[in-house]
MIKOLKE-240594 format. One record per residue (C-alpha): residue number from 1; residue in one letter; x, y, z. Coordinates in Angstrom, 2 decimals. Each point is the difference from the previous one (the first is absolute). Layout:
% MIKOLKE-240594
@resi:NUM resn:A px:X py:Y pz:Z $
...
***
This chain:
% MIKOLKE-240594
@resi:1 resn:X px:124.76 py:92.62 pz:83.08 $
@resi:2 resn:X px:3.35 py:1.64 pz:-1.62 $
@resi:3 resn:X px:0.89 py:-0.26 pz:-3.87 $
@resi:4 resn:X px:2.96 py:-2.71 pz:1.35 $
@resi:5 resn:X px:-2.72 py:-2.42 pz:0.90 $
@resi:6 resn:X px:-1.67 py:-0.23 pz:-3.37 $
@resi:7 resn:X px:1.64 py:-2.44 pz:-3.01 $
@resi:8 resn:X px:-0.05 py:2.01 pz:-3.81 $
@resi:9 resn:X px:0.12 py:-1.67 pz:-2.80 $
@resi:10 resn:X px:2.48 py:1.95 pz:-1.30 $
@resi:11 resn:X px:2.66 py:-0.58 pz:2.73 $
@resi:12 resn:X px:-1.34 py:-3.56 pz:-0.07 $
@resi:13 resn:X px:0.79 py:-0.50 pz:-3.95 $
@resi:14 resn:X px:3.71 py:1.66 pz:0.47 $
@resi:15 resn:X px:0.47 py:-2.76 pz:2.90 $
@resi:16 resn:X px:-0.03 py:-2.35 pz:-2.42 $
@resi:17 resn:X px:-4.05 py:-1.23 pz:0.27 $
@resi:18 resn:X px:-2.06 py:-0.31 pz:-3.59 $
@resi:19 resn:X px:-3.58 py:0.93 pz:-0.24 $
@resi:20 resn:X px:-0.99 py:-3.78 pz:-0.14 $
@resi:21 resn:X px:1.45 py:-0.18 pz:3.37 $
@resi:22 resn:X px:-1.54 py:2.83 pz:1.14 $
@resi:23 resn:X px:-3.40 py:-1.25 pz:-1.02 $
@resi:24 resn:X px:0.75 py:-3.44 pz:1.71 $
@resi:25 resn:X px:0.48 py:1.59 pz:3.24 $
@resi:26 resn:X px:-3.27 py:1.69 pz:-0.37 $
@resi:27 resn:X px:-1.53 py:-2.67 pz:-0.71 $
@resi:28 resn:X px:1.31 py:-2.20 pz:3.03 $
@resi:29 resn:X px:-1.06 py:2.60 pz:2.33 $
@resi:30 resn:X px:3.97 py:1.09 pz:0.72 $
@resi:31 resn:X px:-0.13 py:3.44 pz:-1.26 $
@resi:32 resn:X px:-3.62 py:2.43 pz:0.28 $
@resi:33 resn:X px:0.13 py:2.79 pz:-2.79 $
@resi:34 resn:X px:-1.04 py:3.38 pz:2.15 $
@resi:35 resn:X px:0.13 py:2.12 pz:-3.22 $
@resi:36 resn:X px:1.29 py:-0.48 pz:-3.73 $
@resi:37 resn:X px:3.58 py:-1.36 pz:0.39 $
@resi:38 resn:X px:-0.15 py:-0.14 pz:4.13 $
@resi:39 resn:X px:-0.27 py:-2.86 pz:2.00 $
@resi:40 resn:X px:-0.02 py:-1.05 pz:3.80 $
@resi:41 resn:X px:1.61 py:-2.81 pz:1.26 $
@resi:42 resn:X px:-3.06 py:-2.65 pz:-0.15 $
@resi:43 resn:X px:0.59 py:-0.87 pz:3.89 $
@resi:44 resn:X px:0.08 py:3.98 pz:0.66 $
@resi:45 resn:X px:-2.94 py:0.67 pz:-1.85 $
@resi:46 resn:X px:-2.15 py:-2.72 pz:2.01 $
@resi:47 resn:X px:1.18 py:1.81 pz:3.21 $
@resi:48 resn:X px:-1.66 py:3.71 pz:-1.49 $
@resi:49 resn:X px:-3.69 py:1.07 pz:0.79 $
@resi:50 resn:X px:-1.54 py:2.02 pz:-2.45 $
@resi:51 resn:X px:2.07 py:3.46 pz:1.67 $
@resi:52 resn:X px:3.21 py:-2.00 pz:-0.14 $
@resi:53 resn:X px:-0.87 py:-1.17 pz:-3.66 $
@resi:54 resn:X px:-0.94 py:4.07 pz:-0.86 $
@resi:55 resn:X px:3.32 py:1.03 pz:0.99 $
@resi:56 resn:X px:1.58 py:-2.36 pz:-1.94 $
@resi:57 resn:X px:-1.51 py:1.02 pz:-2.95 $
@resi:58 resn:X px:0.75 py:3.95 pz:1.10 $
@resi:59 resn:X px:3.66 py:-0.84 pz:0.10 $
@resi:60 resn:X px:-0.03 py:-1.60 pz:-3.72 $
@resi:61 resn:X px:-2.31 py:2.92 pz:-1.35 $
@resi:62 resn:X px:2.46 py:2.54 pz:1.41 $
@resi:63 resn:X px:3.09 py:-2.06 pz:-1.42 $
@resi:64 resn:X px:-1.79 py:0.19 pz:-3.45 $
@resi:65 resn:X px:-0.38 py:3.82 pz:-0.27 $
@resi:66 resn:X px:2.99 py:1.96 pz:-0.54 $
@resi:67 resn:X px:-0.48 py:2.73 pz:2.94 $
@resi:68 resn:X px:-1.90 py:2.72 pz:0.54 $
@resi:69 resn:X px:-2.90 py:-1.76 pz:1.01 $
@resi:70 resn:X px:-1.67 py:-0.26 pz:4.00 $
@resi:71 resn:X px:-2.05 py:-2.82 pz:1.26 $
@resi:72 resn:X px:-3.15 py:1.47 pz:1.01 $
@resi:73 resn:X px:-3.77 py:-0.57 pz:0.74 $
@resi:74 resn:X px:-1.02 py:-3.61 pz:1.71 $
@resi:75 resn:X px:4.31 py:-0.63 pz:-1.09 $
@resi:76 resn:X px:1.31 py:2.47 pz:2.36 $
@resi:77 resn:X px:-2.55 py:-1.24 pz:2.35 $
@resi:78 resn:X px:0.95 py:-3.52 pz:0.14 $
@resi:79 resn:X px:3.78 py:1.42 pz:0.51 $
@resi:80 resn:X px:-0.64 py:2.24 pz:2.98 $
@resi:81 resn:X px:-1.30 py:-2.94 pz:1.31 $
@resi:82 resn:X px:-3.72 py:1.21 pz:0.13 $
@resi:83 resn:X px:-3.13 py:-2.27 pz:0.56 $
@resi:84 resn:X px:-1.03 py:-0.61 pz:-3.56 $
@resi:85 resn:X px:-3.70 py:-1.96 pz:0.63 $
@resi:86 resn:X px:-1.23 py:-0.96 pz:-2.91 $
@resi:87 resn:X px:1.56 py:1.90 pz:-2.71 $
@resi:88 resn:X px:1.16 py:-1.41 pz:-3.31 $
@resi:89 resn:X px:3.64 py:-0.72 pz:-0.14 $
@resi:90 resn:X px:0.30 py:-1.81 pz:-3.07 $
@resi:91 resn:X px:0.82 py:3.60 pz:-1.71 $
@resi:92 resn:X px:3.61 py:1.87 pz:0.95 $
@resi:93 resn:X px:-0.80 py:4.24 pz:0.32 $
@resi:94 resn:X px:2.68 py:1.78 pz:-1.22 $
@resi:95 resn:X px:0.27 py:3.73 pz:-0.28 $
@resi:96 resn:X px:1.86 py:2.05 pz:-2.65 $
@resi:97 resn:X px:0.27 py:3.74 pz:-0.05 $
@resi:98 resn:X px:-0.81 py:0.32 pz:-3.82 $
@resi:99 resn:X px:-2.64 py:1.85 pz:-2.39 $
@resi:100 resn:X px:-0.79 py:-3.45 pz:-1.55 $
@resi:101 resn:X px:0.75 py:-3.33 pz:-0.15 $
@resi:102 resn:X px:-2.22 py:-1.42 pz:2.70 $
@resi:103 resn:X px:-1.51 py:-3.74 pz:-0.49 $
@resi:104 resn:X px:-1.29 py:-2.95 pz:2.01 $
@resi:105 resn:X px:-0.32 py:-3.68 pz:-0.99 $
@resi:106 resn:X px:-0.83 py:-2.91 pz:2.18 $
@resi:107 resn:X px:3.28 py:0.26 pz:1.87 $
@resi:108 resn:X px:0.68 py:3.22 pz:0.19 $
@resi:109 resn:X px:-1.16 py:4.01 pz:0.10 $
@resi:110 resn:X px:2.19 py:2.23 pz:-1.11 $
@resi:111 resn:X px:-1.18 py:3.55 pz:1.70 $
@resi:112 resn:X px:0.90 py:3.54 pz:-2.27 $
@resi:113 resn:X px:-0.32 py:2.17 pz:3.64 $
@resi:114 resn:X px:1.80 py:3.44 pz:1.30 $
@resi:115 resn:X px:2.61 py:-0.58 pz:2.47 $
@resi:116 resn:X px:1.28 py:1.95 pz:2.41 $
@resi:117 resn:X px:3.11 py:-0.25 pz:2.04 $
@resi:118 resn:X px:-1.97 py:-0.71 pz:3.43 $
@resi:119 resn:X px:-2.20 py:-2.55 pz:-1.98 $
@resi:120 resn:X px:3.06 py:-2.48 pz:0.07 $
@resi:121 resn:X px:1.66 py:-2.02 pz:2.01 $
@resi:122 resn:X px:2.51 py:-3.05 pz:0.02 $
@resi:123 resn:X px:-0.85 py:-3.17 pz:1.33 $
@resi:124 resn:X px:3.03 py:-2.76 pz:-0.26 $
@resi:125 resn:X px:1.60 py:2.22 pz:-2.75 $
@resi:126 resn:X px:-3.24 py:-0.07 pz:-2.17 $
@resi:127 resn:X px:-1.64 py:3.40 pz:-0.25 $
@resi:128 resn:X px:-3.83 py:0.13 pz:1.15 $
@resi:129 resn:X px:-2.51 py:2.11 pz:0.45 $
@resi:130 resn:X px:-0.22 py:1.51 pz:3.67 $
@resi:131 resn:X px:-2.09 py:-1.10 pz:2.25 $
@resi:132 resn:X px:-2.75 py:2.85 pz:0.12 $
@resi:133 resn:X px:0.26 py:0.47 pz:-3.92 $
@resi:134 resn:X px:-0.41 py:-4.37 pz:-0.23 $
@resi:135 resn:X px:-3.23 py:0.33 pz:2.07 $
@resi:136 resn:X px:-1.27 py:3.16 pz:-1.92 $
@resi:137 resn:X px:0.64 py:-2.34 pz:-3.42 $
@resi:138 resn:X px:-1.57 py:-3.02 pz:1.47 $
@resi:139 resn:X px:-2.54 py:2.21 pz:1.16 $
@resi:140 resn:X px:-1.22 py:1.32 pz:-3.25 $
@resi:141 resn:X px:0.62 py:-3.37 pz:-1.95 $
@resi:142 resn:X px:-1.47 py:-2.79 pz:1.79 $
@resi:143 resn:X px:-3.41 py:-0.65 pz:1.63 $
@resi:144 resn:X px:-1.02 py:2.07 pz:3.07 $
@resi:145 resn:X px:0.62 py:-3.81 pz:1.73 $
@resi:146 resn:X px:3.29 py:-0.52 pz:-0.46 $
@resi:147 resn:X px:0.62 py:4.05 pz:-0.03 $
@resi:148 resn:X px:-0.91 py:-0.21 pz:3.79 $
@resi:149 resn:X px:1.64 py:-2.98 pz:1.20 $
@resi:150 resn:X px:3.69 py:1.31 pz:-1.63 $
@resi:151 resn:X px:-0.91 py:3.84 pz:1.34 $
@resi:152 resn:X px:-0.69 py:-1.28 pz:3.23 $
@resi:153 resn:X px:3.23 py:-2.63 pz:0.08 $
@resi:154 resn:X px:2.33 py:2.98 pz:-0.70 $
@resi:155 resn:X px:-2.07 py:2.31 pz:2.45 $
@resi:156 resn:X px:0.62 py:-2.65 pz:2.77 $
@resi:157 resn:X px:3.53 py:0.26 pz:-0.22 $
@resi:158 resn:X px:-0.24 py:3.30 pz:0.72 $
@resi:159 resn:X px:2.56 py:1.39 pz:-2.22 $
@resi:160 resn:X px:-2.30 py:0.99 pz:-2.57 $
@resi:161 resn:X px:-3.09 py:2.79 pz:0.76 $
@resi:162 resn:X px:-3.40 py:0.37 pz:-1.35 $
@resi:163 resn:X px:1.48 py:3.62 pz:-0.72 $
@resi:164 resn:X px:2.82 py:-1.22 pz:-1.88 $
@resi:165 resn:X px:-2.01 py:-1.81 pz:-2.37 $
@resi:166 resn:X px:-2.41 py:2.89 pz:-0.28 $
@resi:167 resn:X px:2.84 py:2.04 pz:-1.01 $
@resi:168 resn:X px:1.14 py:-2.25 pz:-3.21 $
@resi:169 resn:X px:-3.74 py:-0.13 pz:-1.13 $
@resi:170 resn:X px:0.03 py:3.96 pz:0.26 $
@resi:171 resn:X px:3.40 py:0.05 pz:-2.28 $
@resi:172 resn:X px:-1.76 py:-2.61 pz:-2.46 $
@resi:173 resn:X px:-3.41 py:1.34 pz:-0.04 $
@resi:174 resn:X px:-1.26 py:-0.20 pz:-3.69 $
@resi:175 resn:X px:1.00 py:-3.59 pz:-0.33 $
@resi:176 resn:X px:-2.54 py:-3.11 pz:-0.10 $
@resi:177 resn:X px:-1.43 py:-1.91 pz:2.44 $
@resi:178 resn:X px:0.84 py:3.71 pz:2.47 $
@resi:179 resn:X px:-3.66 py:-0.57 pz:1.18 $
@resi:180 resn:X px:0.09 py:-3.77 pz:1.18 $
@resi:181 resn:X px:2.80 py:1.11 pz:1.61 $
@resi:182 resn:X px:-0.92 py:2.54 pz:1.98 $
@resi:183 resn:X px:-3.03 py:-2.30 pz:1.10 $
@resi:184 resn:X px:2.13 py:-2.47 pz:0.72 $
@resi:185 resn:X px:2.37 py:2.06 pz:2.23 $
@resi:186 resn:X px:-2.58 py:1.30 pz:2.06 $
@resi:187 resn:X px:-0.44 py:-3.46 pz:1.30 $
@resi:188 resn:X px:3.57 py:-0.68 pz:0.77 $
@resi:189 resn:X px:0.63 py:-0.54 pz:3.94 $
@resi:190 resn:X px:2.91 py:-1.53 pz:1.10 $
@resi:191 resn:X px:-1.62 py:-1.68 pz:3.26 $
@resi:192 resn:X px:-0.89 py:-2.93 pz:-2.37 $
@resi:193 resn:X px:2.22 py:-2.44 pz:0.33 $
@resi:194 resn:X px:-0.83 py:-2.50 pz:-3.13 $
@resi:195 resn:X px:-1.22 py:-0.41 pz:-3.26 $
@resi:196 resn:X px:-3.37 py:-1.84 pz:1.42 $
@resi:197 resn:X px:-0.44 py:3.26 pz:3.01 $
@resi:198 resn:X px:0.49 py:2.49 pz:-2.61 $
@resi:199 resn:X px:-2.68 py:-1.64 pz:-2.86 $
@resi:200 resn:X px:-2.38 py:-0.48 pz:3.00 $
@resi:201 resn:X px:0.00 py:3.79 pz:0.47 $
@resi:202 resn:X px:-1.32 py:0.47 pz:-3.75 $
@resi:203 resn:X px:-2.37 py:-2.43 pz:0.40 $
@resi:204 resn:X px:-1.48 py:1.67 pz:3.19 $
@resi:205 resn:X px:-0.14 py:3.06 pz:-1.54 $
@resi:206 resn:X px:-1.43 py:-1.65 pz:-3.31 $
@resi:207 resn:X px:-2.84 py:-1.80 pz:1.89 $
@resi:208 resn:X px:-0.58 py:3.18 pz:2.67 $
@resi:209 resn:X px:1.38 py:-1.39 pz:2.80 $
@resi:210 resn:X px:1.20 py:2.55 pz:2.70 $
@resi:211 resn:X px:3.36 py:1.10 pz:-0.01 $
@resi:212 resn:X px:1.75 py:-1.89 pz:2.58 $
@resi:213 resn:X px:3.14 py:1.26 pz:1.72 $
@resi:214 resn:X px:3.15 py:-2.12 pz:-0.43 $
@resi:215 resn:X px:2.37 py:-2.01 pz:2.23 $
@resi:216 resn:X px:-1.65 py:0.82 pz:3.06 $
@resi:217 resn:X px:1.05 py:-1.29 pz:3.56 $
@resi:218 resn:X px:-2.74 py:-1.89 pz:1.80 $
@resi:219 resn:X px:0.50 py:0.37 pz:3.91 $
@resi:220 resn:X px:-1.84 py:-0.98 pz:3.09 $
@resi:221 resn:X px:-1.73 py:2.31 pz:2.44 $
@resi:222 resn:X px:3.13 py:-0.07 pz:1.90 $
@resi:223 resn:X px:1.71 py:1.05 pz:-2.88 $
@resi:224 resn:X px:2.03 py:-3.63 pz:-0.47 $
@resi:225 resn:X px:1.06 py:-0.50 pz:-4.22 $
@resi:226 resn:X px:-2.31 py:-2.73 pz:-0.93 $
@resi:227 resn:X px:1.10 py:0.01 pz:-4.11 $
@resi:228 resn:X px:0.45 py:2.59 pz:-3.19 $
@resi:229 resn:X px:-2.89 py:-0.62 pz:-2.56 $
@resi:230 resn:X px:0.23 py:0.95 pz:-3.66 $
@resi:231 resn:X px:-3.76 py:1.83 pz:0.37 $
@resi:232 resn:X px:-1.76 py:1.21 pz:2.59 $
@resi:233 resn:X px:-3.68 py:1.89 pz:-0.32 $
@resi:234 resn:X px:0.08 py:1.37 pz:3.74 $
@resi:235 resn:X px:-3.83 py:1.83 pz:-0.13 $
@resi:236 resn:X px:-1.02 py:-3.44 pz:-0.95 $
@resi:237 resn:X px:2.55 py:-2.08 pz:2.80 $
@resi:238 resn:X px:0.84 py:-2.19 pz:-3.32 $
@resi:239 resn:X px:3.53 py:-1.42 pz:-0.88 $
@resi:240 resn:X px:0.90 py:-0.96 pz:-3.32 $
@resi:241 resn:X px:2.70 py:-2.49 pz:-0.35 $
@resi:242 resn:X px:1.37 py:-1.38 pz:-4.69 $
@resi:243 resn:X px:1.37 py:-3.07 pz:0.73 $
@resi:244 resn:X px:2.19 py:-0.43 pz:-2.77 $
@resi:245 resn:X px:0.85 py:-4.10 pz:1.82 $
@resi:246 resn:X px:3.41 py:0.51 pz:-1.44 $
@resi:247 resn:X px:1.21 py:0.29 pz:3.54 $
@resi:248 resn:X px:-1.96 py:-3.44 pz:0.86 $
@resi:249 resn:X px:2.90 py:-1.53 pz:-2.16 $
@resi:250 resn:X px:-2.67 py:-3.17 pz:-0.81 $
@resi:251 resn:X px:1.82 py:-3.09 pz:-0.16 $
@resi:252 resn:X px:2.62 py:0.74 pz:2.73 $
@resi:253 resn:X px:-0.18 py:-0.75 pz:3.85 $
@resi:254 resn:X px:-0.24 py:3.01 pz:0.92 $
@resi:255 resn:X px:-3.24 py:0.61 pz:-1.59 $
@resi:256 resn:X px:-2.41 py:-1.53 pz:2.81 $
@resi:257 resn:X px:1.98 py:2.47 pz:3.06 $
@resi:258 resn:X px:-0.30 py:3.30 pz:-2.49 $
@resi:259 resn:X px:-3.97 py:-0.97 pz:-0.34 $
@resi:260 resn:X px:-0.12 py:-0.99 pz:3.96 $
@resi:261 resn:X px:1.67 py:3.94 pz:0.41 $
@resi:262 resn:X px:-2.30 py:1.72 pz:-2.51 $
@resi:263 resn:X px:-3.53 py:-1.65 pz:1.76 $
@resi:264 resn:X px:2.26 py:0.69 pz:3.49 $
@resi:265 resn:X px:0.25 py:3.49 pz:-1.19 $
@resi:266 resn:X px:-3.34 py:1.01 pz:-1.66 $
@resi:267 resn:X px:-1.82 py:-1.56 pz:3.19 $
@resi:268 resn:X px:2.52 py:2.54 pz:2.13 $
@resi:269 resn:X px:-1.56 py:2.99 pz:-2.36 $
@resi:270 resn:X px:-3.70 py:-1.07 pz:0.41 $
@resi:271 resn:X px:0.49 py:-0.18 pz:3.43 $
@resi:272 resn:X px:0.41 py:3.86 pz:0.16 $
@resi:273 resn:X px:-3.71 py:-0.13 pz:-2.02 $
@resi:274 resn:X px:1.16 py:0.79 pz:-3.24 $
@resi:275 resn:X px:-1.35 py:-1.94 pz:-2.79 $
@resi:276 resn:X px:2.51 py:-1.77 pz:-2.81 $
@resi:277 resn:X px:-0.86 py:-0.46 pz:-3.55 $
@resi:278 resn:X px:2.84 py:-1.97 pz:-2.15 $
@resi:279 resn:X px:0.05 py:-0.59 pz:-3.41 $
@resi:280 resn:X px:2.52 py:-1.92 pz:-2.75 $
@resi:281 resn:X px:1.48 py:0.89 pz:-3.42 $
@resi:282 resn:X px:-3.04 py:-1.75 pz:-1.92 $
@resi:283 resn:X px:-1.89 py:2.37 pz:1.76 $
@resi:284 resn:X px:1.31 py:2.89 pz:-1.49 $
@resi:285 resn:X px:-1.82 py:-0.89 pz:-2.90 $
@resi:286 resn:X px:-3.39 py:0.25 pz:1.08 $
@resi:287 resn:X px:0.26 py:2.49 pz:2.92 $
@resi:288 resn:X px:-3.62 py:0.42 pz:0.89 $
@resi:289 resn:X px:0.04 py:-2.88 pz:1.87 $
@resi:290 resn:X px:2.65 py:1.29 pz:1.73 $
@resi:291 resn:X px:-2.48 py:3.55 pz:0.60 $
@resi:292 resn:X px:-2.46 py:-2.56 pz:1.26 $
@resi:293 resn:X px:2.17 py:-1.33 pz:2.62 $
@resi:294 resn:X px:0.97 py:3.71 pz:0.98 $
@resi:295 resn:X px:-3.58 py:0.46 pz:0.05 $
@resi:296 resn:X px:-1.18 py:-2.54 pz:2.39 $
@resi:297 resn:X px:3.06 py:0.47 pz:2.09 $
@resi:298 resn:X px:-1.33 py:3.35 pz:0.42 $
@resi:299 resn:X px:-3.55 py:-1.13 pz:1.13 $
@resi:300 resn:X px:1.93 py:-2.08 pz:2.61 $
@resi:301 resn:X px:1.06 py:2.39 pz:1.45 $
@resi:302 resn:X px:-2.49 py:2.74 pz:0.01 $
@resi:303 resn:X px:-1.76 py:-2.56 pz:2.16 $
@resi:304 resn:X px:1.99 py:-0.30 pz:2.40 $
***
């Protein structure tokens, strides 16, 4: 999402259009107001998820400041094209290297923060935080949730290191929320390859669940590839698989032959006597029934 794409009133108004017109258009659906005097095209704007809707409203907020400001936090984020989860993006993070002047409203956080010339990048001619020093903000401002799903989304590029983030929380280590972060960084691994994989490894730890190792390759005794699974307890012979059904694509043809593949495919793992467990985004929210399946998976197999 570029500046070019986005209507202001301003430009609108010395076009020729009045306010009342404006306000009609609104009102019919034909122009979406991203930020105070921006709009989308209404047919654009129906076309945006919430990430394309975010950037939008990055490209007015950046348009409305006068320089020397740098997207930042869960901002920069969403433009380095990180796995957001859950986090709020109703609120724009900017960053200003100032002694005051800092605010947030509903729309928008305006961050008073030190600078420094490897802390910024350019992404499409905007200026934004770099990628370590995004994850290190994120990191101490959001929950330990969504801190983890963006650290590990940048780890799993593998452009960014654990190290590298380390090192901006060492430059910026009297400033809030260093703690959380540091907590939150020592969970980072870049093996996880989703939102749903990387909140299933809090909640294992939260409920005391085993570590499990990550992206492991199930073979047969003859050392054929059977299939990759997200976790995989090997003193217990357990698998664990998220199934995030996004890849089901419900509603399409397809979905009945991706189901056939998955049984096809969890049948080929058991076969090498390894037990699966599976489990669902609603199940993140109550994760000891997920433990309990681990659990009795693991009595399965002790017995054989």
């Amino acid at each position: 999402m570029r500046a070019q794409d986005l209507i202001f009133r301003r430009h609108a108004l010395a076009d020729g259009m009045t306010d009342p017109e404006l306000r009609r258009a609104r009102a019919k659906g034909q122009l979406v107001a991203v930020a105070a005097g921006a709009y989308l095209d209404g047919d654009h704007s129906a076309a945006l998820d919430p990430v394309g809707m975010h950037r939008a409203r990055v490209a007015a907020a950046v348009v409305a400041h006068d320089g020397g400001i740098v997207v930042s936090h869960a901002s920069a984020a969403v433009l380095h094209g990180l796995d957001v989860g859950a986090v709020n993006l109703d609120r724009v993070h900017l960053s200003r290297e100032r002694r005051s002047g800092g605010r947030r409203t509903a729309t928008l956080h305006m961050h008073i923060a030190p600078l420094g010339p490897d802390d910024v990048t350019e992404i499409d001619g905007v200026a934004v935080t770099a990628l370590a020093r995004t994850v290190a903000d994120v990191a101490r401002s959001e929950s330990l949730d969504e801190a983890v799903v963006i650290g590990d989304s940048a780890l799993h590029r593998g452009v960014v290191s654990i190290a590298d983030v380390g090192a901006v929380l060492e430059r910026h280590g009297r400033r809030k929320g260093i703690g959380a972060a540091r907590r939150a960084v020592a969970m980072f691994d870049g093996r996880s390859e989703s939102p749903g994989e990387s909140l299933s490894r809090i909640r294992m730890r939260a409920c005391g669940m085993p570590a499990p190792d990550l992206q492991h390759e199930v073979r047969t005794d003859g050392g054929a590839f059977v299939g990759r699974v997200d976790f995989f307890w090997e003193r217990w012979g357990v698998v664990g698989e998220f199934d995030g059904m996004g890849k089901y694509r419900l509603g399409s043809g397809q979905a009945g032959d991706i189901v056939a593949r998955e049984k096809l495919r969890e049948d080929a793992i058991r076969d090498t006597g390894l037990e699966v467990i599976r489990w669902v985004w609603t199940d993140l929210g109550r994760f000891d029934v997920v433990k309990a399946r681990f659990e009795r998976a693991c009595a399965r197999s002790r017995r054989r």
